[in-house]
C-alpha positions in Angstrom: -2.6 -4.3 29.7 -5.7 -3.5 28.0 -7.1 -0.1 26.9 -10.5 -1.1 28.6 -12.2 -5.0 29.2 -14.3 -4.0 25.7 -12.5 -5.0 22.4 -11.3 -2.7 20.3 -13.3 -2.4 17.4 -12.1 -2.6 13.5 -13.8 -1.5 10.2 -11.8 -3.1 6.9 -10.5 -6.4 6.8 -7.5 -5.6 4.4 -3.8 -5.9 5.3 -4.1 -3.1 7.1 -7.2 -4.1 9.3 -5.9 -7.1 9.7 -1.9 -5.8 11.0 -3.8 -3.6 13.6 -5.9 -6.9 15.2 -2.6 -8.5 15.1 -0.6 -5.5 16.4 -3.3 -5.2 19.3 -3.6 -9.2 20.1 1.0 -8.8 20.8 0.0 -5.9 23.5 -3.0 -8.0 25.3 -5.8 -6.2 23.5 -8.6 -8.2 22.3 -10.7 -6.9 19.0 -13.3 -7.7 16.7 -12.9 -6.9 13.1 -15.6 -6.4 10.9 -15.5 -6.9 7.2 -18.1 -6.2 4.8 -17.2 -8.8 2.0 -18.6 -12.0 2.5 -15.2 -13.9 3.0 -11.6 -12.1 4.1 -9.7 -11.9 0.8 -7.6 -10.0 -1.5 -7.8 -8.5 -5.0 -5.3 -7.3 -6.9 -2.0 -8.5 -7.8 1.8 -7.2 -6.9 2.8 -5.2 -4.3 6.5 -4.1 -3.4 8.0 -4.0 0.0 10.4 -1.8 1.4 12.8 -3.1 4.3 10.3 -0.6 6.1 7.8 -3.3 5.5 10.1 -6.0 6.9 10.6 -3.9 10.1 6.6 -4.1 10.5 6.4 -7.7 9.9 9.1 -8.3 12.4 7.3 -6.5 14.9 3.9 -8.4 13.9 5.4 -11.6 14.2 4.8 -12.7 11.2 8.7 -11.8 9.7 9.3 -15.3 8.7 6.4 -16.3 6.6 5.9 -13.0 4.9 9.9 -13.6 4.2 9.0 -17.2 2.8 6.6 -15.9 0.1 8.3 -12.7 -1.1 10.8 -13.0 -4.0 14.0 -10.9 -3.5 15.0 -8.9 -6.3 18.0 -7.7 -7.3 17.2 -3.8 -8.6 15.4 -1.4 -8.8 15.6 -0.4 -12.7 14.4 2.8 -14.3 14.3 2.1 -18.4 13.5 5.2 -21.3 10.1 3.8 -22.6 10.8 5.9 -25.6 14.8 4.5 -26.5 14.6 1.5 -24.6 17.8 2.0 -22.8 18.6 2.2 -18.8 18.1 5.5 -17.5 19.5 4.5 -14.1 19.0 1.8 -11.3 19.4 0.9 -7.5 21.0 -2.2 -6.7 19.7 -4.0 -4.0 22.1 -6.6 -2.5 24.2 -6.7 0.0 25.1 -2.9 0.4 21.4 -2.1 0.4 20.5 -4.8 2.7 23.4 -3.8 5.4 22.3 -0.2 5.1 18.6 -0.8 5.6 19.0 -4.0 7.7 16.1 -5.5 5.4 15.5 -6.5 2.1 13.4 -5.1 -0.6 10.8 -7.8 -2.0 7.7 -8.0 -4.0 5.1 -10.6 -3.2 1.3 -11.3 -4.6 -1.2 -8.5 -2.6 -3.4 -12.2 -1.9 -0.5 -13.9 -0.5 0.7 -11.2 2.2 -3.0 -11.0 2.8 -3.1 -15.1 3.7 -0.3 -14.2 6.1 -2.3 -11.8 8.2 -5.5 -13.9 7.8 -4.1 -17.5 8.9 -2.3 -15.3 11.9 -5.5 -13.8 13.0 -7.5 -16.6 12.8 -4.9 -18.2 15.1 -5.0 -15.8 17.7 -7.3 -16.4 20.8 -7.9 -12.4 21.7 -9.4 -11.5 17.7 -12.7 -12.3 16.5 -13.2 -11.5 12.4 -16.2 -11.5 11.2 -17.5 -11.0 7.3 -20.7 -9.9 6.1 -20.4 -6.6 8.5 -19.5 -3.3 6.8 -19.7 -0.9 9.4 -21.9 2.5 8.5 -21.1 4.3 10.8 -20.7 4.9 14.4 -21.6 6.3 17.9 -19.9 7.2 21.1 -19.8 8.1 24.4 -17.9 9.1 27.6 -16.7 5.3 27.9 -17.5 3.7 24.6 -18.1 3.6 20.7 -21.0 1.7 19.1 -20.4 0.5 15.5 -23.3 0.6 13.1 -23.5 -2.3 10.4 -25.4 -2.1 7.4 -27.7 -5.6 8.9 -28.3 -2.7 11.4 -26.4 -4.7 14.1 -24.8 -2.8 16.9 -21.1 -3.7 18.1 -19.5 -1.5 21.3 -16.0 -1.5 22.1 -13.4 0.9 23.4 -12.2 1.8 20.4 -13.0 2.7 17.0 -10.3 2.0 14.2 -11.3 2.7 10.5 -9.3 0.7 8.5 -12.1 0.5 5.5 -9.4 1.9 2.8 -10.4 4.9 0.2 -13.9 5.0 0.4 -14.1 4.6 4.4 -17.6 5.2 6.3 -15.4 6.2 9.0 -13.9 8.8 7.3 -17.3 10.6 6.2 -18.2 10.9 9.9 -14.9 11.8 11.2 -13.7 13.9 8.8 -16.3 14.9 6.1 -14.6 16.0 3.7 -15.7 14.8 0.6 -14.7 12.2 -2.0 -11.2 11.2 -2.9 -9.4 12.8 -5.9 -9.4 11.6 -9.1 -5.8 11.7 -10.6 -6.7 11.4 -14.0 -4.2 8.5 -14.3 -5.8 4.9 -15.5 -3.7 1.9 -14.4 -4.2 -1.7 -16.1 -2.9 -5.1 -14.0 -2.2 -8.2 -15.7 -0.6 -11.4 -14.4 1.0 -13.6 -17.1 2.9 -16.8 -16.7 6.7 -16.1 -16.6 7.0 -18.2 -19.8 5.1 -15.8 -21.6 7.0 -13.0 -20.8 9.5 -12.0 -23.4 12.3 -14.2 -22.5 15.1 -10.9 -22.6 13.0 -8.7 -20.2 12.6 -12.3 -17.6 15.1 -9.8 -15.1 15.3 -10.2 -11.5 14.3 -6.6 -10.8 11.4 -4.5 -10.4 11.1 -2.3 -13.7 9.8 0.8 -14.7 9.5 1.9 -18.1 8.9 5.8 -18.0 7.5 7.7 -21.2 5.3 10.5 -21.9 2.2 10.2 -19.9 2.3 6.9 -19.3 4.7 3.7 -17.9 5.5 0.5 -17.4 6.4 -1.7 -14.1 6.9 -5.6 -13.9 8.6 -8.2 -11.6 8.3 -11.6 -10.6 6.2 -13.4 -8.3 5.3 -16.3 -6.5 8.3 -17.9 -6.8 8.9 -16.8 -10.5 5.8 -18.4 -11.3 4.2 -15.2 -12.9 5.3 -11.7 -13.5 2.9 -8.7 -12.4 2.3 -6.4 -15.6 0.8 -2.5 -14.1 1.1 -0.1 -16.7 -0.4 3.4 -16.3 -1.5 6.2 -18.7 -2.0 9.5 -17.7 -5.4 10.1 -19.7 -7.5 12.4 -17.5 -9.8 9.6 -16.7 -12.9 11.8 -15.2 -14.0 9.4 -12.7 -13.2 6.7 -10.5 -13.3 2.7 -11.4 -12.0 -0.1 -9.6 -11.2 -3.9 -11.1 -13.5 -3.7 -14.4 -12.7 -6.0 -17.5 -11.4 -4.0 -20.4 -9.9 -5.0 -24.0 -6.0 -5.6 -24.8 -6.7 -2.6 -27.2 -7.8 -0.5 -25.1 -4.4 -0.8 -23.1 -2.3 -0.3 -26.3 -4.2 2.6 -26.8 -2.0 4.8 -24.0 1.3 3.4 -25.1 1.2 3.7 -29.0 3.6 6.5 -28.5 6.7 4.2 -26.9 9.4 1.6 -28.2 8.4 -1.5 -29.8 10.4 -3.3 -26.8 8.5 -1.7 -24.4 4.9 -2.4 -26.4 6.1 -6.0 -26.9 5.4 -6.3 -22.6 1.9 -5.2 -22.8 1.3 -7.7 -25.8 1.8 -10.2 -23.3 -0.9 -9.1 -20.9 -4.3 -11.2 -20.6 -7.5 -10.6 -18.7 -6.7 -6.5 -18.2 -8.5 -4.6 -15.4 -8.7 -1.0 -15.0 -8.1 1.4 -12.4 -8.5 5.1 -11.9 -6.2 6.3 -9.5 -7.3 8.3 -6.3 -5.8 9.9 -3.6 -6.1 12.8 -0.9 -4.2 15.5 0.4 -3.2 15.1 3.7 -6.0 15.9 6.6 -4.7 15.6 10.2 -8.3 14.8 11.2 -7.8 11.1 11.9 -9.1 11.1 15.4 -12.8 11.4 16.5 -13.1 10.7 20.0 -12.8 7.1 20.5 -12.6 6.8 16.8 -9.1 6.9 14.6 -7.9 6.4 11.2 -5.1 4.1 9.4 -4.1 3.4 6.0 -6.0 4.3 3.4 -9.0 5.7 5.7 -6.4 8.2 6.7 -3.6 8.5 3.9 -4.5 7.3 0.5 -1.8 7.8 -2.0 -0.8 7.4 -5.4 1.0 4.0 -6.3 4.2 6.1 -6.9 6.1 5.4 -4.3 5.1 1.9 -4.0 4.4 2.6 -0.2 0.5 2.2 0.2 1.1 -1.3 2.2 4.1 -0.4 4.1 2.0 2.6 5.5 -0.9 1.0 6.5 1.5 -1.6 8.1 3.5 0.8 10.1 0.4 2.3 11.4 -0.6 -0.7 12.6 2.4 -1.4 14.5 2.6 2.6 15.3 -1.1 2.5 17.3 -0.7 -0.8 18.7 2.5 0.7 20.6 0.7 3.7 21.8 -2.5 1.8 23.1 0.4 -0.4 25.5 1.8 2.6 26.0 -1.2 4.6 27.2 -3.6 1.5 28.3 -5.8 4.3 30.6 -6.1 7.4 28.7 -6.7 6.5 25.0 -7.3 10.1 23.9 -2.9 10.1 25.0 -2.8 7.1 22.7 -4.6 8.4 19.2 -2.6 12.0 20.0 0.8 10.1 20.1 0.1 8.2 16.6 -1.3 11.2 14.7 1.8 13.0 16.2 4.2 9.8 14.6 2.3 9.4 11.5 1.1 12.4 10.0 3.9 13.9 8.5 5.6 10.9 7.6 2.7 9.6 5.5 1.7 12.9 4.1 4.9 13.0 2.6 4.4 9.8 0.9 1.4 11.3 -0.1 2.9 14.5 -1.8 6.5 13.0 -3.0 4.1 9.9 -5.1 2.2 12.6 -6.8 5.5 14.5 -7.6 7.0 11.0 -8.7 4.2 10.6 -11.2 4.5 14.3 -12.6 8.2 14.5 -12.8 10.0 10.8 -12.8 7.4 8.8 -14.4 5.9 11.0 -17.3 7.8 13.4 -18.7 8.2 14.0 -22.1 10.7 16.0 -24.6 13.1 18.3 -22.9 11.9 17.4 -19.2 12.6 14.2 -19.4 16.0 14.3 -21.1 17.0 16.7 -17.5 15.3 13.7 -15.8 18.0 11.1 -17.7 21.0 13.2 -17.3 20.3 13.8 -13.6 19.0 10.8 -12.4 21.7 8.9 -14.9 24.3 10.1 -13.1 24.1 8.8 -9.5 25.1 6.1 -8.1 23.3 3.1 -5.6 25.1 5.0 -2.7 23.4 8.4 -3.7 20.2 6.7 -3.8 20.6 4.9 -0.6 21.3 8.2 0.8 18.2 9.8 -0.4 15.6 7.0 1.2 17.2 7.2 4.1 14.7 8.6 5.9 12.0 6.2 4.3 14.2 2.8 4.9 16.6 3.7 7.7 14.3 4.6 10.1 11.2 2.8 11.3 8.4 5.0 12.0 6.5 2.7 14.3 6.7 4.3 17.7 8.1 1.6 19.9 
């Protein structure tokens, strides 16, 4: 059943814009998303995927060829940046995999992107179009009227905002300012697995922790490359997004940590910096016809490795409620905000506490970190993502 015989309509063609057309197009709903790049792509490199994520793929439909691209690792491996030795780790085999009743895998950000794309492009009841960032919007009793930047006009029955961090949809529905600046600068490089240093070549994705700053790396596409992110915590003032910068530059946060760990970043080519943003959690995700997902509505830290998984369980979360409530879609938006608020604003919180108190700690704080983290096992871990893994979160 459909919410009304308009489309619904879609701001953001990311992997979250594009898992809410797909969610819809499963319940009967027909949409038109609107992208304002001038082809649906990707940037960025490595993203990790909780069996959370698996559970939303399932329900997309597209389980078996996001399965196909993702390499399954083996642990999740917390190293001392400072000694060079394992602080703890989570193994993720069998025993996690029963728990959770899906894997945890990392795949390349443009890859899981193609998966969405090629099954939106296949589906009869969703139009994409490019070259249409939506401004803004406005609505009535019955409708919403998208306005692009060509100063087009687009109706539907719906509004979603799906246009990530700096979302147009947010200003109007919310209006509350710019995103924070963390103060933390992240640098992504993808080298050829050759290149990495043939002892660090583990099956596992890695994070080097030392004072104000780490490491993380894992293989991808088929142990083709491995993903290189490594973060400083250098009170970077304001944001930036994907520029060039210097190999020195890099070294210049992590002069500070073991030779082993430095001997990674050496490998890294063609760096490009980020400064972290994020929000505090705002229940104001709904305007009307007009509602919020992923980023528009959450953005988080990296932290927790969750941004993706998020924006895909909304997806799947609203496209359940809009079935479920086909005439009264003010019912519909109530019932996701209800589902996803407090389960995404604790993502939120817990990855800025993760960066504070896991990831960059120094002297005495972080030897407390080794001893207490050191000293559980994979079944104490499994026990504390519970709630993130063992449950789904998606409404239906």
């Amino acid at each position: 059943m459909t919410v009304s015989k308009r489309p619904v309509l879609i701001a953001g063609g990311g992997i979250g814009g594009l898992a809410a057309a797909l969610g819809l197009a499963q319940k009967g709903i027909a949409s038109i998303l609107m992208e304002k790049a001038s082809a649906l792509g990707e940037i960025g490199a490595g993203i990790q995927l909780g069996p959370n994520a698996f559970h939303a793929f399932d329900y997309l439909g597209v389980g078996e060829a996001a399965r196909g691209m993702a390499v399954y690792i083996d642990k999740l491996r917390l190293m001392d940046a400072l000694t060079a030795e394992e602080i703890t780790h989570i193994d993720l085999g069998e025993a996690f995999r029963t728990r959770f009743g899906n894997p945890y895998g990392v795949v390349h950000r443009g890859d899981l992107h193609g998966v969405f794309l090629r099954a939106c492009q296949d589906h009869p009841l969703i139009e994409l179009r490019v070259s249409s960032e939506v401004m803004g919007y406005e609505q009535d009793g019955s409708s919403v009227t998208a306005r692009l930047a060509s100063g087009e006009r687009i109706t539907g029955s719906l509004l979603i905002g799906a246009d990530g961090l700096w979302s147009n949809i947010r200003k109007q529905v919310a209006a509350d300012g710019l995103p924070r600046v963390s103060g933390h600068s992240t640098y992504r490089s993808v080298i050829p697995t050759e290149e990495m240093p043939e002892d660090l070549r583990w099956n596992a994705a890695t994070l080097w922790a030392g004072p104000k700053c780490h490491i993380v790396h894992y293989p991808l596409s088929g142990w083709k490359v491995f993903n290189l992110v490594v973060t400083y915590h250098n009170d970077a003032p304001a944001p930036v997004a994907g520029q060039a910068v210097s190999h020195d530059e890099v070294m210049r946060g992590f002069a500070h940590v073991h030779p082993r760990a430095q001997n990674i970043i050496r490998h890294g080519r063609n760096w490009k910096l980020w400064v972290l943003c994020d929000r505090d959690p705002m229940e104001r995700w709904i305007d009307g016809r007009v509602v919020l997902l992923g980023d528009a509505a959450h953005p988080t830290l990296q932290y927790f490795a969750q941004g993706a998984c998020m924006a895909l369980e909304d997806a799947v979360c609203l496209s359940h409620m809009l079935d479920a409530y086909p005439d009264d879609h003010a019912a519909a938006l109530r019932h996701y905000l209800s589902q996803r608020f407090a389960r995404t604003a604790r993502i939120q919180l817990q990855s800025r506490a993760i960066g504070e108190h896991i990831y960059h700690p120094a002297g005495e704080h972080a030897r407390i970190r080794n001893a207490i983290m050191g000293a559980k096992t994979s079944e104490d871990y499994y026990g504390h993502l519970q709630w993130l893994y063992g449950g789904t979160g998606l409404g239906g």
